[in-house]
Legacy VTK file of the C-alpha trace (Angstrom):
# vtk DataFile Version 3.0
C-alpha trace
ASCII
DATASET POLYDATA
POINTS 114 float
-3.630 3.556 11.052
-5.383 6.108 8.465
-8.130 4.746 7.464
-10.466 6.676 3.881
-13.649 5.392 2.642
-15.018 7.113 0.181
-18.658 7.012 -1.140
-21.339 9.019 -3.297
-20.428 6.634 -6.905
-22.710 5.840 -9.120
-24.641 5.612 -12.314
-25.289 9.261 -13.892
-26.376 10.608 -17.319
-24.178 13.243 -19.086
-24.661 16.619 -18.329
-25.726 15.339 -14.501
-23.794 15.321 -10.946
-22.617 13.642 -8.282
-20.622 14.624 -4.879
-18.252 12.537 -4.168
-17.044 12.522 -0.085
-13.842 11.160 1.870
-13.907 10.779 5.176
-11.257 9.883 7.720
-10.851 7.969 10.548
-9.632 11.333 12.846
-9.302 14.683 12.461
-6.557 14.932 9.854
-7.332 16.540 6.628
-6.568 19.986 7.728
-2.996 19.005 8.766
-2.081 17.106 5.132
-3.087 17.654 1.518
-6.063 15.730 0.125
-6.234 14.699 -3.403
-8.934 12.823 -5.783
-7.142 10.433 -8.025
-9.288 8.597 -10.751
-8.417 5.338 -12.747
-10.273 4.457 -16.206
-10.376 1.078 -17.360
-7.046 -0.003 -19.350
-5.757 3.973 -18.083
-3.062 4.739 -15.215
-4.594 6.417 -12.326
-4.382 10.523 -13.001
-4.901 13.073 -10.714
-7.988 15.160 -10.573
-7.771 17.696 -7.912
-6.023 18.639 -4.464
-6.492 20.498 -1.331
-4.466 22.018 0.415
-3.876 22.278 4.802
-4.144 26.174 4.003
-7.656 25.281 1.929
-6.122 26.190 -1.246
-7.505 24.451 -4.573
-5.750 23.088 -7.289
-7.468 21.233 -10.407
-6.260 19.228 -13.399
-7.432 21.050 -16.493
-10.019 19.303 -17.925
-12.087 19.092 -15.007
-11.535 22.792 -13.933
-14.692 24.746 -14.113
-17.039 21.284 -13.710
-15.104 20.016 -10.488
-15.055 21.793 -6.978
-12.835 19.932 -3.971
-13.622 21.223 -0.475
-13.277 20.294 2.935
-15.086 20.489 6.289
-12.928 19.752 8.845
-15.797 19.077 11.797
-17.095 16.401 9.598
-13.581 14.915 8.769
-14.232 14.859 5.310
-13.764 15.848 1.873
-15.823 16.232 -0.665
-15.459 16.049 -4.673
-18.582 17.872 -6.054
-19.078 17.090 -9.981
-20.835 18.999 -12.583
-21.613 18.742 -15.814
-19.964 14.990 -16.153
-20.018 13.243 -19.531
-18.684 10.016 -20.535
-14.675 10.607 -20.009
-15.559 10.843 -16.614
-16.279 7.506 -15.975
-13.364 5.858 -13.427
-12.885 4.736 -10.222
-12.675 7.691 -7.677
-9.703 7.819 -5.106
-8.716 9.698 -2.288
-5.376 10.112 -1.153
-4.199 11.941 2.091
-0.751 12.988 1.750
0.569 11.880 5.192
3.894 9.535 5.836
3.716 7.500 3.266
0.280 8.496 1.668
-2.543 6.606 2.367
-5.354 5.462 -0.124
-9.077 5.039 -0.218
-10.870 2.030 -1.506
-12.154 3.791 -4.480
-15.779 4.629 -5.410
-17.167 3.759 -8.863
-18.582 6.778 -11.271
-20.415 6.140 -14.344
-21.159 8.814 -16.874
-23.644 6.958 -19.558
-27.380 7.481 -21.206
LINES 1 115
114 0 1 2 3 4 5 6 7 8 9 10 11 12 13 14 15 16 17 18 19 20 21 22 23 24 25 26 27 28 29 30 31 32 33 34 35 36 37 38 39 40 41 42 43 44 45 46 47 48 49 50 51 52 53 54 55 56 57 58 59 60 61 62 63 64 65 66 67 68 69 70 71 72 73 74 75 76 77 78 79 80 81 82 83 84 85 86 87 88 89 90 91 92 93 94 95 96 97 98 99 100 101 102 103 104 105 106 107 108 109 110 111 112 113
């Protein structure tokens, strides 16, 4: 059994950052894709970024330029490092490993607000 915790939430002003990590229960993440879903209140979870087993990046538009996803495999983790964040940011933060049947962290809370 997979198991993802993610951590590195919390309470930020606009314009500030966070880094947001994933890490696994084994070495896995450089065998699967690893994604960063987030979920706004009343709003469907969306997809934010992914990484590929070959490393390579892939980011949902309005987050490209402000959002880097990376990996470090010795660590078993991945990381979702956020700049520039302002208030349409604010969600819950998933992880998702794209193994079997896909396998979900339990979330870690971001909040943009002054």
């Amino acid at each position: 059994q997979v198991q993802l915790v993610e951590s590195g939430g919390g309470l930020v002003q606009p314009g500030g950052s966070l880094r947001l990590s994933c890490t696994a229960s084994g070495s896995i993440f450089r065998s699967y894709t690893t994604a960063w879903y987030r979920q706004a209140p009343g709003k469907q979870r969306e997809w934010v970024a992914h990484i590929t087993s070959d490393g390579v990046t892939y980011y949902e538009d309005v987050v490209k330029g402000r959002f880097t996803i990376s990996r470090d495999n010795a660590k078993n983790s991945v990381y979702l490092q956020m700049n520039s964040l302002n208030t349409e940011d604010t969600a819950v933060y998933y992880c998702h490993l794209s193994m079997r049947g896909g396998y979900w962290g339990q979330g870690t809370q971001v909040t943009v607000s002054s």
